[in-house]
C-alpha positions in Angstrom: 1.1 3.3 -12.5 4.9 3.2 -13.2 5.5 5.2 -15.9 8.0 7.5 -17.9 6.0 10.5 -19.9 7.8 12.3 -22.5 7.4 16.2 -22.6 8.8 15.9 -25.5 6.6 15.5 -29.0 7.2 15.3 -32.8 3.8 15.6 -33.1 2.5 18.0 -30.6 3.1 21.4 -28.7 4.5 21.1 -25.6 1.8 22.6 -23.6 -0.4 20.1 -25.3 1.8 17.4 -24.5 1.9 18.5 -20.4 -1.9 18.5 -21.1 -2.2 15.3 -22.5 0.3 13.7 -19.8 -1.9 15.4 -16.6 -4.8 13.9 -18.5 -3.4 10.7 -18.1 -2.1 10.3 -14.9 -5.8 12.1 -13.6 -7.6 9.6 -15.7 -5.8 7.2 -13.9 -6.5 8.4 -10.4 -10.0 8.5 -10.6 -10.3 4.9 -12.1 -8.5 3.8 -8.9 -10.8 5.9 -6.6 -13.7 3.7 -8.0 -12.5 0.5 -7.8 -14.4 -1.6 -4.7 -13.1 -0.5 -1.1 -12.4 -4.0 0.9 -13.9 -4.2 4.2 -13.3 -1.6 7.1 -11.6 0.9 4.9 -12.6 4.3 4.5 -11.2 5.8 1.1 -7.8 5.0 -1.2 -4.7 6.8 -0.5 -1.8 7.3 -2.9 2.2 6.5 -2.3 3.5 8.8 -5.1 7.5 9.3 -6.5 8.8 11.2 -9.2 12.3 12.0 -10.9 14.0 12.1 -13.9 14.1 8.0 -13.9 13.2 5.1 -11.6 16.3 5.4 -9.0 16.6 8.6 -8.3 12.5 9.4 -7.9 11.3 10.9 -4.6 8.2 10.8 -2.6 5.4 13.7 -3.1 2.0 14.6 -2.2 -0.5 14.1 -4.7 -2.4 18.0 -3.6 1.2 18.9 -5.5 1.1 17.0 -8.4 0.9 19.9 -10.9 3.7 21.7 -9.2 5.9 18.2 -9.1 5.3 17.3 -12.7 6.5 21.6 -13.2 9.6 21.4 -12.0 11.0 19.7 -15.4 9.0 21.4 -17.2 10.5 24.4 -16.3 13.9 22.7 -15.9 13.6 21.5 -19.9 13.8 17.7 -18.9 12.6 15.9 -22.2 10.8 13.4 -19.8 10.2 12.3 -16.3 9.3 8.9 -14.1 6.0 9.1 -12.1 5.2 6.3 -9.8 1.3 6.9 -8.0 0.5 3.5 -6.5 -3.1 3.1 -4.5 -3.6 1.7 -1.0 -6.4 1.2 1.1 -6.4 3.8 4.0 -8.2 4.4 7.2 -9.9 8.1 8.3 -8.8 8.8 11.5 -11.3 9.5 13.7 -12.0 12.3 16.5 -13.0 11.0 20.0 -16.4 12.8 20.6 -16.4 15.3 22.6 -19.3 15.5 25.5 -20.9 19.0 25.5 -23.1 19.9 28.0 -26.8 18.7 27.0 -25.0 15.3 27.0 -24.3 15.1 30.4 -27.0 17.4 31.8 -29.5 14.5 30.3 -27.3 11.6 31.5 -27.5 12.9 34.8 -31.2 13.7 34.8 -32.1 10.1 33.6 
């Protein structure tokens, strides 16, 4: 999704219109978590940007989405560029630890 969302509504209340637009770009996120995973990958992970247009955005979690999209609300920016693109990712995994019942049978055997 590369997109500019207007805070800004003839038609509508701001805090309506930061409603609908969070709507949006959530409705969007879960409709890319449930596309198909390809093979050996573990979950989709998101490369996100946002500023006031497409040069100028900058990278941001998505855990701070709400607090992103915030800062021109509160700054009285009429819009604002959000760029969330999915990509396969890969859980890192923890090497297993042996405790002690492992070994003790191991050493039994």
């Amino acid at each position: 999704m590369k997109k500019v969302f207007q805070l800004t509504s003839p038609n509508k209340d701001p805090e309506r219109q930061l409603d609908s637009v969070i709507h949006e770009i959530r409705k969007y996120i879960k409709r890319e978590r449930k596309k198909p995973l390809p093979d050996k990958v573990d979950y989709w992970d998101f490369d996100c940007k946002i500023g006031p247009d497409a040069g100028s955005a900058k990278g941001f979690s998505l855990d701070t989405l709400n607090a992103s999209i915030d800062k021109f609300v509160k700054a009285d920016k009429p819009s604002f560029y959000i760029e969330i693109l999915s990509k396969p990712a890969v859980a890192e995994r923890k090497p297993k630890e042996k405790s002690e019942d492992d070994t003790k049978e191991t050493k039994s055997k």
